[in-house]
Structures are given as C-alpha cells and as structure tokens.
N, C-alpha and C positions, 0 to 999 in steps of 0.2 A: 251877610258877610261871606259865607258861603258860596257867593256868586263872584265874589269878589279876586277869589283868591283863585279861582278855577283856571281864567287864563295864563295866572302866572306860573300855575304848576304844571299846565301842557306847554307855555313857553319853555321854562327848567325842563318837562321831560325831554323836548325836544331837541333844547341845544344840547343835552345828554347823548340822543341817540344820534347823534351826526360823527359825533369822535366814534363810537362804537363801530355804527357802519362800516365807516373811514376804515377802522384798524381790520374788521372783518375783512375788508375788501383787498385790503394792503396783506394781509393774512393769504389768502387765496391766491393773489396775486406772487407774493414771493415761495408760497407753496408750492406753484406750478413753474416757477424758474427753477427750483432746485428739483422737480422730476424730469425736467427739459435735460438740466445740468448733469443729473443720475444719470439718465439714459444716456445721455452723449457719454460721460463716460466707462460706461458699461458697453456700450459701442466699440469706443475707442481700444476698451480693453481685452475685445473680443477680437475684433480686431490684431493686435497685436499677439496674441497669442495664434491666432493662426499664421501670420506673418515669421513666428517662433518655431511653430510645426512646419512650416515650409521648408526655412532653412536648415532644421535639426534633421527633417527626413532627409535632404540632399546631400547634408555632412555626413549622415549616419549608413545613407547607403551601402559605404565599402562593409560599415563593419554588419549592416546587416546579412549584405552575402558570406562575409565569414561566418555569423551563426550558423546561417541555414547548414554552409559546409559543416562546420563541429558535431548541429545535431544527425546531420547522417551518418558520418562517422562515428560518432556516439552510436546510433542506432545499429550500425555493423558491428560494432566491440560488443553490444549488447547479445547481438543475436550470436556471435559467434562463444560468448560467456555461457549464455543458455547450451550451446551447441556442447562446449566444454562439461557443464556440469551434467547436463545430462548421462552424456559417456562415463562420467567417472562415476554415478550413480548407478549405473549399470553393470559397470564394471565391480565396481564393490559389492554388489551384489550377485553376480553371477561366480566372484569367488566365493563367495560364502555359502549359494547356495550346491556347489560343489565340496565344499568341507562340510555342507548337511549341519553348519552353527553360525553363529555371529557374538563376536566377544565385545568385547566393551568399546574398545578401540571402534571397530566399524561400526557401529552402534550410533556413536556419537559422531565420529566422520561423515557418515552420510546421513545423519539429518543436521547437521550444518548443512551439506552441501543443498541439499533437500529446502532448506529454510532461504537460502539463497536463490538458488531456482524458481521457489514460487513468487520470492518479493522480484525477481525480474519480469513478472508474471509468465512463466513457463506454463504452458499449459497441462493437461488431464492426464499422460501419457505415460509419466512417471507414478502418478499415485497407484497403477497398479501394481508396479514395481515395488513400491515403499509397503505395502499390505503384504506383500508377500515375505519382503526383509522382514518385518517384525511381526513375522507370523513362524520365524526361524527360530529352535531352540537357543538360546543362550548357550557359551560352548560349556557352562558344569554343567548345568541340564544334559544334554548332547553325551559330556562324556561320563557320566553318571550311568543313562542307559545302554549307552556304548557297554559301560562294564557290568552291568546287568545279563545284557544279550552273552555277554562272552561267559557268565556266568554260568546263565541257564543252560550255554551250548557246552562246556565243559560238564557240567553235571549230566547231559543225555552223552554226551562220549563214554563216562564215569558208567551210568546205567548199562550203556550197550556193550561194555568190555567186559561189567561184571556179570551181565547175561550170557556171553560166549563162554567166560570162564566159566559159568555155572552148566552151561551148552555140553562142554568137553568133561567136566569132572562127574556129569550124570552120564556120560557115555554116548550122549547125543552129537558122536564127531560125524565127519563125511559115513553115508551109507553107501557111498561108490562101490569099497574096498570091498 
C-alpha cells in the first residue's frame, strides 16, 4: 500500500507547489513594479523640487541682494556701536581715574557698557582699561583716606607749631640779633 499512495502524494504535492511558485513569482514580479514605481517617483519628486529652487532663487534674488545690503549696514552700526562704547568706556574712566575714585554710579555704568562691548565681540584693548577701573578705590574708601591724610597732616602742623612755640618760650628765637 505504501507504493500505492506515493504517487498520489507527489501528484497533491505538486499541484500544491505550482500556486505557490505562481504567487512567489507574481510576488517578485509586482515587488519590482512598485520599486520601478518608487523610484519614478522619487525622481519625479526630485525633480520638482529643484525646478522649486530654480524659480525661488530667481524670485528671491532682489531680496537676496537686500540682505547682503542690511548685513553690511548692520555690520557698520556694529562697528561704529563698538567704536561708541569703547570711548565712553574710556571716558568713564579717565574721569574717575582723575577724581582718584569710582562711586556706584560709574561702577555699574561701565560694566554694562563693558558687557555690551564684549557681547559685540570688541576685542582685548578695553580689558586693560576695566582692571584698572576696578582696581580704583570706591569713592568712601577714597574719602575715608582722604580724611586720614588730612588728619595726620594737621596733626604734624599741630607738632611743628607746638615745637616753635616750645623753640621761642626756651629762648631758642633767631641768634641773628
């Protein structure tokens, strides 16, 4: 029996594997129409966007050349802001370091201005200027030793008047006479 049944079960496998084939092959088949189909439209789409970029650069030209103008112009305001803050930074400080102090006021004026400066990136030329500003006494510091100094120098006036008077009342006047 066993012999019996053999070819009917390679006939059954075989009209089995003919649909499969079939579908494998139809499979494959409709697989490579829809990469055909991608690609074309991936083409297509490339395509059109550069046909996009054509017309947008030729529309955009006027206002391209406006930017380029704005950022030069931009760029001179810049330079001439730098040019500005610098000056007043120097300025503030060569008052101050003429009054021999710096009060609260210029303190904080010029490092805004300072903070400004550097975010336009101003370059190095100023930072020695700023080490020197706050390296300037604060004006009570300032007028503190102010009145120290005037202290100690009235006290040696005090000394050297009460030494002549002491000079004259020992007999120790001019030996001209």
């Amino acid at each position: 029996m066993n012999a019996n049944w053999l070819p009917i079960v390679s006939f059954i496998v075989s009209i089995l594997a003919i649909p499969t084939l079939i579908g494998l092959f139809w499979k494959d088949l409709h697989d490579k129409k829809r990469e055909n189909s991608d690609a074309k439209k991936e083409q297509r789409k490339k395509e059109f966007q550069a046909n996009v970029r054509e017309v947008l650069q030729e529309e955009l030209k006027p206002l391209n050349n406006s930017i380029d103008s704005l950022e030069k112009k931009l760029d001179l305001v810049a330079d001439g802001t730098l040019s500005t803050l610098r000056n007043s930074i120097k300025d503030c400080f060569y008052r101050c370091y003429e009054k021999g102090y710096r009060n609260d006021y210029d303190f904080k004026n010029i490092h805004a201005l300072y903070k400004s400066y550097r975010n336009l990136n101003g370059n190095s030329f100023i930072e020695d200027i700023m080490h020197r500003f706050d390296s300037l006494p604060p004006k009570e510091d300032f007028l503190k030793k102010r009145a120290e100094e005037k202290e100690e120098e009235h006290e040696k006036v005090k000394t050297v008047q009460k030494n002549k008077i002491k000079d004259c009342e020992n007999g120790g006047g001019d030996t001209n006479e």
